[in-house]
N, C-alpha and C positions, 0 to 999 in steps of 0.2 A: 498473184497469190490465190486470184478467187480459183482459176482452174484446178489448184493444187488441190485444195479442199473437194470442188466438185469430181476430180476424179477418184481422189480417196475414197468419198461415199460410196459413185460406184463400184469400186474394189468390195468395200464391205456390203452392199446391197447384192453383190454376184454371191459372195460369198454363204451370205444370209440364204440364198435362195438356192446357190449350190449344194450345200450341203445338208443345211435344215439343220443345224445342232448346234447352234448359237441359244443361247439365252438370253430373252429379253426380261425386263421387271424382276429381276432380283434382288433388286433394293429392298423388296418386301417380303420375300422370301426367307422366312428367320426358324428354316427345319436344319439340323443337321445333317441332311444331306450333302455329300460331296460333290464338289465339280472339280473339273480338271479344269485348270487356270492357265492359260500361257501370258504371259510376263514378256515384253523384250527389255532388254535392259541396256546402258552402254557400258558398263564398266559388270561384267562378268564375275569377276574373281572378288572385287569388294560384296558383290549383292550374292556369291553364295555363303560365304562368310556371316552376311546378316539373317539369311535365310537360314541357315543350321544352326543358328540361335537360337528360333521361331520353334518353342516346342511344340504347337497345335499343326503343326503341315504334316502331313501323316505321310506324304510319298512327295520327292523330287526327283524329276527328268532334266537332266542337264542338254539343251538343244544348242545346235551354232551359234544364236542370238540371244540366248535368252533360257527359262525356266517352264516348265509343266509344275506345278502344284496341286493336289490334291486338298482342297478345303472347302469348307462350308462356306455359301456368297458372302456372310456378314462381316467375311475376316479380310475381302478384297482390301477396302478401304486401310486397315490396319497394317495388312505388308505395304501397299503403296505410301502410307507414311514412313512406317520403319526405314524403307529405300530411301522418300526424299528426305528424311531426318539427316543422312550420308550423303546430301546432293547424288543422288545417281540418278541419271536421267532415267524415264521410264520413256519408252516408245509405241507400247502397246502390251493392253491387258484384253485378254480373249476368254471368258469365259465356255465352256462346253461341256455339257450335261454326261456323266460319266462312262452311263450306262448307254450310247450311243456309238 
């Protein structure tokens, strides 16, 4: 299990330094600013259902695995409950700064 975790990080450390448009500290970050969120999800069809309920997501991209949302950091938290309120697994939340 441990290699599982350590190659994960390097995924996300390539990633981080691939690309440069991850967000770190946005726990604190309480501007309305937009990020663009990717979501993986496993049940698809229930979590857009719950999501077009969600009146504050101002844009959704529908992807093979998952979602793109348009929202401010503070709301992460808030969709990730909505989802696990419906048991839907989440598999990854990706925050990216919009304007990048």
């Amino acid at each position: 299990m441990k290699s599982f975790f350590t190659k994960l990080f390097k995924i996300f450390t390539f990633q981080k330094k691939d690309t440069n448009k991850n967000v770190t500290g946005i726990k604190f970050d309480y501007s309305e600013d937009d990020l663009s969120v990717y979501f993986e999800v496993a049940d698809k069809k229930l979590a857009e259902e719950i999501l077009l309920d969600i009146s504050y997501i101002k844009n959704m991209k529908n992807l093979k695995h998952g979602f793109v949302l348009d929202i401010c950091a503070q709301q992460i938290p808030e969709i990730v409950s909505s989802l696990l309120a419906v048991n839907i697994p989440i598999y990854a939340v990706i925050p990216q700064k919009n304007n990048l």
